[in-house]
C-alpha positions in Angstrom: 162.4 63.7 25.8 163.3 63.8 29.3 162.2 60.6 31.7 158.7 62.6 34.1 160.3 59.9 37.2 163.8 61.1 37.4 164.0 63.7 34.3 167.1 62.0 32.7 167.6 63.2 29.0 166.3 60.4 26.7 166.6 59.8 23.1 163.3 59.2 20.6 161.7 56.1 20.6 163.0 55.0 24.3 160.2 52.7 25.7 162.2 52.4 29.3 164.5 54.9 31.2 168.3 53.7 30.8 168.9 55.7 34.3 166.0 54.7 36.9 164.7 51.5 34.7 161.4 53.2 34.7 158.5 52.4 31.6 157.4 55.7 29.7 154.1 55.4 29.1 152.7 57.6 26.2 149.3 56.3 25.2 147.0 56.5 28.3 145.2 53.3 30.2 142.3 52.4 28.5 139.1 50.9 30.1 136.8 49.6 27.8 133.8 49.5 30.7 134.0 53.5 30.0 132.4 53.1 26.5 129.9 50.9 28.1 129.0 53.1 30.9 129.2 56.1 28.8 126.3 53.9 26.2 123.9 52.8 29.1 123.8 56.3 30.5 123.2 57.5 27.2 119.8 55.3 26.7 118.6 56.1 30.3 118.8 59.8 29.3 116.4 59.3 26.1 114.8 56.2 26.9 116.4 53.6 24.7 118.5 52.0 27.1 118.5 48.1 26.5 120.4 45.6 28.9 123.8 44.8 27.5 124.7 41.4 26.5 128.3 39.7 26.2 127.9 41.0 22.4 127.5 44.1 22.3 129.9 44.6 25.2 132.6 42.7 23.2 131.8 44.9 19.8 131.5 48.2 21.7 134.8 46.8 23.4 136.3 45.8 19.7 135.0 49.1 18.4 136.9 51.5 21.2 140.2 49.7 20.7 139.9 49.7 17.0 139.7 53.6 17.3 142.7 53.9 19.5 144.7 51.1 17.5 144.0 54.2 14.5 145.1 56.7 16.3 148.7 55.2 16.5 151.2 57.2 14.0 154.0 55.2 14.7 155.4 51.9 13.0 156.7 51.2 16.5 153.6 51.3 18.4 154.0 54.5 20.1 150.9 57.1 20.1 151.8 60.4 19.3 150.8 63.1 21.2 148.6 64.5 19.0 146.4 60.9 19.8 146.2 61.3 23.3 145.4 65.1 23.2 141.9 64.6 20.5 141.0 61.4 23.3 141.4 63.7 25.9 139.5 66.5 24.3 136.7 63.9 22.6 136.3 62.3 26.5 136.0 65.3 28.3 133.4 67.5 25.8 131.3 63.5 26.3 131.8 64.1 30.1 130.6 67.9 29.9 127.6 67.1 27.7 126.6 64.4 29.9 126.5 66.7 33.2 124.2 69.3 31.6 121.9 66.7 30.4 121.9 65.7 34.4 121.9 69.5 35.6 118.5 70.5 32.9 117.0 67.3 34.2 117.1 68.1 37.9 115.8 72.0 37.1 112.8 70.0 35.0 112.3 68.3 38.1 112.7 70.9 40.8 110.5 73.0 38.3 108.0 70.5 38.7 108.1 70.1 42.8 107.4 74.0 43.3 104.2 74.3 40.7 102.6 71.5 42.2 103.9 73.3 46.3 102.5 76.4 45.2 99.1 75.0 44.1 99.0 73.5 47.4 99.9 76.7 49.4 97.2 79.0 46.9 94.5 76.3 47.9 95.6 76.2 51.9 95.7 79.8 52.0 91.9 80.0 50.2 91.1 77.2 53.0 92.6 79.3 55.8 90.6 82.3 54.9 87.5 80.7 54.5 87.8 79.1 57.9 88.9 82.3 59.6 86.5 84.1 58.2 84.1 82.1 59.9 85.8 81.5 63.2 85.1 83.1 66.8 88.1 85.6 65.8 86.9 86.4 62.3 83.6 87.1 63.7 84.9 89.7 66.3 86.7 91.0 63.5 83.8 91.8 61.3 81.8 93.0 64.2 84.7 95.3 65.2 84.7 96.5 61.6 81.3 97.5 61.7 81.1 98.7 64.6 83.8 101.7 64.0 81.8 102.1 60.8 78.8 102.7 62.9 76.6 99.8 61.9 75.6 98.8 65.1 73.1 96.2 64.0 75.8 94.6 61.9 78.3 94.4 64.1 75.9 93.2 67.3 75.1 90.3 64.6 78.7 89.6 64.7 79.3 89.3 68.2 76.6 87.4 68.7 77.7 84.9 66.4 81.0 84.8 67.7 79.4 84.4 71.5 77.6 81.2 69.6 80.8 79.6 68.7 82.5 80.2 71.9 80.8 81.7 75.2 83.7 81.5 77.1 86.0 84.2 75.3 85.7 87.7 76.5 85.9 89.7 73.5 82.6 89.6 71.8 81.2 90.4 74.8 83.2 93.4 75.6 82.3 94.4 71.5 78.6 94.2 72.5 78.8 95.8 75.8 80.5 98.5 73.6 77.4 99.0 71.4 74.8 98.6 74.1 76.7 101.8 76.3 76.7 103.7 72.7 73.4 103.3 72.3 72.7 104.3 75.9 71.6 101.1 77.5 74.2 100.2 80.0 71.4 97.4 82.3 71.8 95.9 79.1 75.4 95.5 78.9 75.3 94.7 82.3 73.3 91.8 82.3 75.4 90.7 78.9 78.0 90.2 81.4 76.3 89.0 84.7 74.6 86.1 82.6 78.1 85.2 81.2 79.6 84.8 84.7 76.9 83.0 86.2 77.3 80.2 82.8 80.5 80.2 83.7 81.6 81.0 87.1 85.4 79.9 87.0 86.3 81.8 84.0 88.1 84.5 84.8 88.5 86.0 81.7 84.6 86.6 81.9 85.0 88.4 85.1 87.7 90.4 84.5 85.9 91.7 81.3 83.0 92.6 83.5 84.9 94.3 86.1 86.5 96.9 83.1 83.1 97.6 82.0 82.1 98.7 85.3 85.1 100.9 85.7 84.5 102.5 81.9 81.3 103.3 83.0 82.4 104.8 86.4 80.4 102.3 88.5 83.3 101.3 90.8 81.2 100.7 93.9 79.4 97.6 92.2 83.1 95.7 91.3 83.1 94.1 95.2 79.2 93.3 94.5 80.1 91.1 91.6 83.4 89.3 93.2 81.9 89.0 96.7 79.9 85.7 95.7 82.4 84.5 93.0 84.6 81.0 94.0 87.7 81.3 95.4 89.8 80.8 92.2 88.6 83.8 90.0 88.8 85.7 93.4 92.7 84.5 93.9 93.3 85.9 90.2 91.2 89.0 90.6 92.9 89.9 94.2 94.2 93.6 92.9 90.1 94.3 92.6 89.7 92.8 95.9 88.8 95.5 98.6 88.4 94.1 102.2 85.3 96.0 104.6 87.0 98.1 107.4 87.0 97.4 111.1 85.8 98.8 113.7 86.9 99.5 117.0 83.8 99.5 119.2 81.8 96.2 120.1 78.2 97.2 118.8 76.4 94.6 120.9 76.3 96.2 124.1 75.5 99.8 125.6 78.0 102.4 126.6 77.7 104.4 129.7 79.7 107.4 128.2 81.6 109.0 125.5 83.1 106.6 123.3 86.0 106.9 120.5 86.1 104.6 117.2 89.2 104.2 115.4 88.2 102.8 111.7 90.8 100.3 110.0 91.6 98.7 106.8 94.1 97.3 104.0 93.2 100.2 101.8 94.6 103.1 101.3 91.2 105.1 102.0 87.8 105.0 104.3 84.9 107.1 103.7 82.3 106.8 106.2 79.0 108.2 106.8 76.6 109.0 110.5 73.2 109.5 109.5 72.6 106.2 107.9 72.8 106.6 104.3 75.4 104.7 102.8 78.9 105.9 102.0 80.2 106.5 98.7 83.9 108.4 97.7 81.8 111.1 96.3 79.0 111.1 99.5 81.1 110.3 102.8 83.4 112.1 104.7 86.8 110.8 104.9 87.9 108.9 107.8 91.4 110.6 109.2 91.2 110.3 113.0 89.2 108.3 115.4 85.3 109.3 115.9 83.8 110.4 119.0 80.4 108.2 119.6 78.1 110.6 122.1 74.5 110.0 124.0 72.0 108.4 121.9 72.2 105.7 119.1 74.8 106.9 116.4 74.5 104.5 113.1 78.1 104.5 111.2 78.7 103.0 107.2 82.1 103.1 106.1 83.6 102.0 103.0 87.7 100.8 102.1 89.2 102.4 99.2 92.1 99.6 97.8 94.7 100.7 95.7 93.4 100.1 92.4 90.1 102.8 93.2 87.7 100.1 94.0 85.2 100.6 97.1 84.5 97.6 99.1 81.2 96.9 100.5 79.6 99.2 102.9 79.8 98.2 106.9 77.6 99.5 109.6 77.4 99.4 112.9 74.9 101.1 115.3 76.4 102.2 118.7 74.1 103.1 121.8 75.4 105.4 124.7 73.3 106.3 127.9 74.5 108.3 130.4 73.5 106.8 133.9 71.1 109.1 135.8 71.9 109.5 139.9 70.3 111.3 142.1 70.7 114.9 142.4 73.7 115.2 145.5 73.0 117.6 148.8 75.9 120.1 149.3 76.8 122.1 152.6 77.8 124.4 152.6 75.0 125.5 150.0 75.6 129.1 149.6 78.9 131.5 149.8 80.6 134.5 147.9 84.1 134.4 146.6 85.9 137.4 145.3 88.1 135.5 142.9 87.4 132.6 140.5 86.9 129.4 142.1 86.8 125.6 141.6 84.1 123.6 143.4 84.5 119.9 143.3 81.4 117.8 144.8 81.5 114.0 145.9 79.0 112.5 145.8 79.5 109.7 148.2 79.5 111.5 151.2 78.4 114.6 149.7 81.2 116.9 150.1 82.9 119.4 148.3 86.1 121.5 148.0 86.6 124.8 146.8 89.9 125.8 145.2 91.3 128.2 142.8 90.4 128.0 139.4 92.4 126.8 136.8 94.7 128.9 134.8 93.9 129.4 131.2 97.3 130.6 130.0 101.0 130.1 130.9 103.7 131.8 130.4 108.0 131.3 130.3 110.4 134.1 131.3 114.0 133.9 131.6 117.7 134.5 130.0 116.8 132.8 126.9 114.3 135.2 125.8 115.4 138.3 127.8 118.5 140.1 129.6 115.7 141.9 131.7 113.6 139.1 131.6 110.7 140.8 130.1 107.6 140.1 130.8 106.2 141.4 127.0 108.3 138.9 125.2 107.7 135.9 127.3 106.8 133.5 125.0 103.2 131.4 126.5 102.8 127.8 126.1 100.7 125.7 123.8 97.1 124.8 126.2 96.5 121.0 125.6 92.8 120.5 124.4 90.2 120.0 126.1 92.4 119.8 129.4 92.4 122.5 131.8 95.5 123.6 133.4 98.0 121.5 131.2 100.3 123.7 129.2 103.3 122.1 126.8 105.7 123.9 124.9 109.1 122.8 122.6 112.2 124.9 123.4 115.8 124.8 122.6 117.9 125.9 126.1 121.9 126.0 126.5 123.4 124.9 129.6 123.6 127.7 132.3 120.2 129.3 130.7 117.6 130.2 134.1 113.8 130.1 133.2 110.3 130.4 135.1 106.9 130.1 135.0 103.3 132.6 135.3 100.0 132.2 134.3 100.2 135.5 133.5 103.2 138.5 132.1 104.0 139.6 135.0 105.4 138.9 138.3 102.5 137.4 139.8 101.8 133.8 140.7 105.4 132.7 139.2 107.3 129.7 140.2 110.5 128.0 139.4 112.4 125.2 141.2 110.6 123.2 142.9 111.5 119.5 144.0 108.2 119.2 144.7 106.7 119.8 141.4 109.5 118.9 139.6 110.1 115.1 139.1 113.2 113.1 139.4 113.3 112.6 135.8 112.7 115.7 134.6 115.6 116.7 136.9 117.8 114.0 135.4 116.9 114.3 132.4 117.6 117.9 131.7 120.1 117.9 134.4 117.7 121.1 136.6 119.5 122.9 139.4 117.9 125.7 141.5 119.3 129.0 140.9 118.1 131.7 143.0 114.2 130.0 142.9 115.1 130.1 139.0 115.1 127.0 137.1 118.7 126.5 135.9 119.1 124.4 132.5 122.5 121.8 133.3 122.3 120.2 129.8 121.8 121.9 126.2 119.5 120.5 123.8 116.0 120.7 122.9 113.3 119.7 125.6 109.4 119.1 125.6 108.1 121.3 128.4 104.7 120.5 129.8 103.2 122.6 133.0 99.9 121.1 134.8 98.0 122.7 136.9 95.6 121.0 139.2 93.3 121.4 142.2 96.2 119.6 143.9 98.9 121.4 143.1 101.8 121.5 139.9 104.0 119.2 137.9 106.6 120.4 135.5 108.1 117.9 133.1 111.2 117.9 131.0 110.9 115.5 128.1 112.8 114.4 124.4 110.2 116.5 122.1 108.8 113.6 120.1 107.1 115.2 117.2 105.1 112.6 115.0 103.6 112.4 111.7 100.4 111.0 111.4 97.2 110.2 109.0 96.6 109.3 105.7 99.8 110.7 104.1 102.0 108.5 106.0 100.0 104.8 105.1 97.2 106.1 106.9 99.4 105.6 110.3 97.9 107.0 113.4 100.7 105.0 115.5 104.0 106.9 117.1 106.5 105.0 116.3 109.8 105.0 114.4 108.0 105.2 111.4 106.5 108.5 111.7 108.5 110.4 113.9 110.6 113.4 112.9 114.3 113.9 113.2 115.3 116.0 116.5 118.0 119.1 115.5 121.1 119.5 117.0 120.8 122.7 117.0 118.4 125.8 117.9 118.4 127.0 114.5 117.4 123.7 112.2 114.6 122.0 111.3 112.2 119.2 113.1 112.1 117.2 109.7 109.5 114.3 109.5 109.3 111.2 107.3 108.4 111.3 103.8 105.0 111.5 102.7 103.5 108.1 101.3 100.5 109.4 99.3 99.1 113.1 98.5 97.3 114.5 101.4 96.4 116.6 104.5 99.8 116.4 107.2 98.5 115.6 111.1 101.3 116.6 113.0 101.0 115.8 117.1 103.5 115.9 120.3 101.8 112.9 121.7 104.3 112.7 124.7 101.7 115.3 126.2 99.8 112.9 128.8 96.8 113.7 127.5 94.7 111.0 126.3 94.7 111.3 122.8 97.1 113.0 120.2 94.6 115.1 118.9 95.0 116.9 122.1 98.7 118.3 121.2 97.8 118.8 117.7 99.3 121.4 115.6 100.0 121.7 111.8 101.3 124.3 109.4 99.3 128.0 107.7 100.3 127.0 104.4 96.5 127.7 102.7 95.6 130.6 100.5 99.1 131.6 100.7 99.5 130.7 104.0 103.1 131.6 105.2 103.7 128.6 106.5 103.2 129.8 110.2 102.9 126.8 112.6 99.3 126.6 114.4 98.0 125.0 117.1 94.4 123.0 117.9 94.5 124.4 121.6 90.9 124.7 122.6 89.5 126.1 119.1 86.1 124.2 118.6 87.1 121.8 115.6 85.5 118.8 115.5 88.0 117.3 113.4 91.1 119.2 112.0 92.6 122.0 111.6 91.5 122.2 107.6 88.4 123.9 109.6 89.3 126.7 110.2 91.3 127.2 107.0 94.5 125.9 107.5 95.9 123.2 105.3 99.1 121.6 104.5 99.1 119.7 101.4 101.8 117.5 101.7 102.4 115.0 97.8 103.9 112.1 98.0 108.2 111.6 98.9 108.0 115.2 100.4 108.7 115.8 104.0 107.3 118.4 106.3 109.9 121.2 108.3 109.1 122.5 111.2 111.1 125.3 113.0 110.1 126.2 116.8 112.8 128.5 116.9 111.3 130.6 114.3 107.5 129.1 115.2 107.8 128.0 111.0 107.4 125.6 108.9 107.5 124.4 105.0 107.1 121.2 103.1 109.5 119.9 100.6 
């Protein structure tokens, strides 16, 4: 055998290593308190466990080293190996035994724990539904149930109940309101809802549910009724249904002594007004796109604001009263003559006086290189009349530097004139850099110009302006303000496009020159042919008796949303895109 410390070769029977001085030790170290564990354990597994007294733990002591004193084969009092192997096997199959018994114990146990945890969670779960069942949900439930199964008194019985158990909750009252429409009685549903809100006049919830039942039933107008009066917190939630009255312009409280004009504003997006007292609706009044002339007499205007979400505010009036002063009747002298051309006769009535003059021209015409080598008369383009202002002409043109031009109030040569420091003004000079060329206007600077002609009882002007071309009306935020925002881009060339902004909603495009000086920029209105397969031919208000757009005679030009009108005087064009 060979020494496990050092593995020197030893001879049988050698109790200590001759090389490292080393014990061998063949028979393993016994502790009796093993056999005395292993007994105690052995009760407390089937019951009989007994305290252990000095005895018994000296006999089961006695008793384990008599069996390993017999398991000795050796006069010398060496244990074989055969003795330590059955000890080893007869401990461990003790030790294995042992752990089941431990291991079937705790599954007995564990076994146990879930039966009696699955009881409880079968009775909670019977609990649960029982309660549910009977709850403010439960009870919408059922009354939803019935009500897609088209028992109507069953399911009103439902949401009744659940309005019992909690008043405040929205649903049962939208589930009745439901069933009352359905069955045709929609005061009914509404007062369902005006007697919650009245309970309860800081829930929101409530409110909120009312205000979709008025827009499922298409009565939008009556949404700014029901939140005018509520408090300030439901209306600080609701503030996307909130829809603010227009203004208005005019002071109503006094008289006016002539013709007045009423610009209409608001947060919304729309106004619908109405001028024969009824009140306004989105179906029933006209829509407000540009400001309204107020004449003699009383004239009684309702308008309405449109918000974003569709909902009509309350309808606001105000009664305007105009009276033209009456004077007496002037005396003229000269009181009688005869004229062989068309004259203007202008009376003052303080000394009572009056001139006589020419008459105004009603057209006016440009001749010159641009449009010509001859300078022909027949291709002289004319100029764009401003409305409702005699004598004033305005046209947009594109001119290169050297070009020559003039002006007629008719195609020929007759009653033309050109430069003129006189009627010409610094500015226009400057700004367009104008020599005189022969009598001929000549052009010192190329780009495109804004030409406006007036004709008075006093004489002419000629201006030479930036052609600012604006967008205006409800498809750009219902803007009726030149400014940056809606003004188109200028060309740098004669052959490109006057582009404009785009379009913020769907809608009607106002176009306007409003550098005219005419009072107004419906004076220099124009807009494009692009109705009933319009060709998109630019057209012009002039004098044509409209009494509010274009659209009136039949020209439109629909303009959506993110598109952007063109406009080419060049080609006297236009298209949207």
């Amino acid at each position: 055998m060979k020494c496990k410390y050092c593995g020197h070769e030893m001879p049988d029977g050698m109790l200590r290593c001759e090389n490292c001085g080393q014990d061998v030790r063949i028979v393993p170290d016994y502790n009796p308190l093993d056999d005395v564990l292993e007994a105690q354990v052995k009760g407390s597994m089937d019951g009989t466990s007994t305290p252990l007294d000095d005895y018994e733990y000296k006999a089961e002591v006695s008793h384990s080293d008599r069996r390993r004193r017999n398991a000795g084969s050796t006069t010398s009092g060496r244990r074989t190996s055969t003795g330590k192997n059955g000890a080893n096997q007869t401990e461990r199959e003790r030790r294995r035994r042992q752990a089941e018994r431990r291991k079937a114990l705790r599954r007995k146990r564990r076994r146990m724990v879930l039966g009696i945890l699955f009881v409880f969670l079968i009775l909670s779960g019977v609990l649960l539904y029982v309660l549910y069942q009977n709850s403010y949900a439960g009870q919408v439930k059922k009354g939803n149930k019935a009500a897609l199964e088209q028992n109507f008194d069953e399911a009103i019985a439902y949401y009744q109940r659940a309005i019992e158990k909690n008043p405040e909750r929205p649903e049962a009252y939208t589930g009745l309101a439901k069933i009352y429409i359905l069955e045709s009685d929609e005061q009914k549903a509404e007062d369902l809802f005006l007697n919650a809100v009245e309970k309860y006049p800081q829930n929101t919830e409530l409110y909120d549910a009312a205000i979709q039942f008025y827009i499922s039933i298409g009565e939008e107008m009556k949404v700014s009724e029901l939140l005018e009066d509520a408090e300030n917190s439901v209306r600080g939630e609701l503030k996307e249904y909130i829809s603010n009255v227009p203004e208005f312009s005019l002071d109503d409280s006094k008289t006016y002594d002539d013709v007045q004009q009423l610009t209409l504003t608001s947060s919304g997006k729309e106004i619908y007004y109405t001028d024969d007292g009824t009140d306004p609706t989105v179906e029933t009044g006209k829509k407000y796109t540009e400001p309204l002339q107020i004449g003699e007499g009383e004239t009684t205007i309702k308008a309405i604001s449109v918000n974003d979400a569709g909902i009509p505010s309350l309808a606001e009036s105000r009664t305007y009263e105009v009276k033209f002063p009456i004077e007496d009747a002037p005396a003229v002298s000269p009181s009688t003559g005869q004229y062989d051309t068309a004259m203007k006769i202008t009376i003052n009535v303080e000394d009572y006086t009056y001139t006589i003059k020419e008459d105004l021209p009603e057209h006016m015409y440009i001749n010159g290189s641009p449009y010509s080598l001859g300078w022909d008369w027949a291709v002289a383009p004319e100029m764009v009349p401003v409305t409702q202002t005699p004598g004033m002409f305005w046209s947009i043109q594109y001119y290169t530097a050297g070009d020559q031009i003039k002006f007629a109030p008719v195609r020929k040569w007759e009653g033309d004139f050109g430069y003129d420091e006189e009627i010409l003004s610094p500015e226009a000079i400057d700004f367009a850099e104008l020599t005189s060329s022969g009598g001929n206007i000549g052009i010192g600077k190329s780009g495109w110009y804004l030409v406006i002609v007036a004709v008075t009882t006093e004489g002419k002007t000629i201006s030479f302006r930036l052609p600012e071309v604006y967008l205006l009306g409800g498809v750009i935020n219902n803007s009726w303000n030149c400014d940056e925002t809606t003004l188109f881009r200028i060309p740098t060339d004669k052959t490109s496009d006057f582009i404009s902004p785009a379009a913020t909603v769907t809608g009607m495009a106002r176009i306007s020159t409003t550098a005219v000086d005419a009072g107004g920029w419906w004076k220099s209105e124009f807009t494009l042919d692009l109705a009933n397969e319009g060709d998109g031919t630019i057209v012009y208000r002039e004098n044509k008796n409209v009494s509010d757009n274009l659209s009136e005679l039949g020209y439109e030009c629909n303009v959506k949303a993110g598109q952007k009108v063109h406009i080419n005087f060049t080609t006297g064009k236009g298209k949207v895109e």
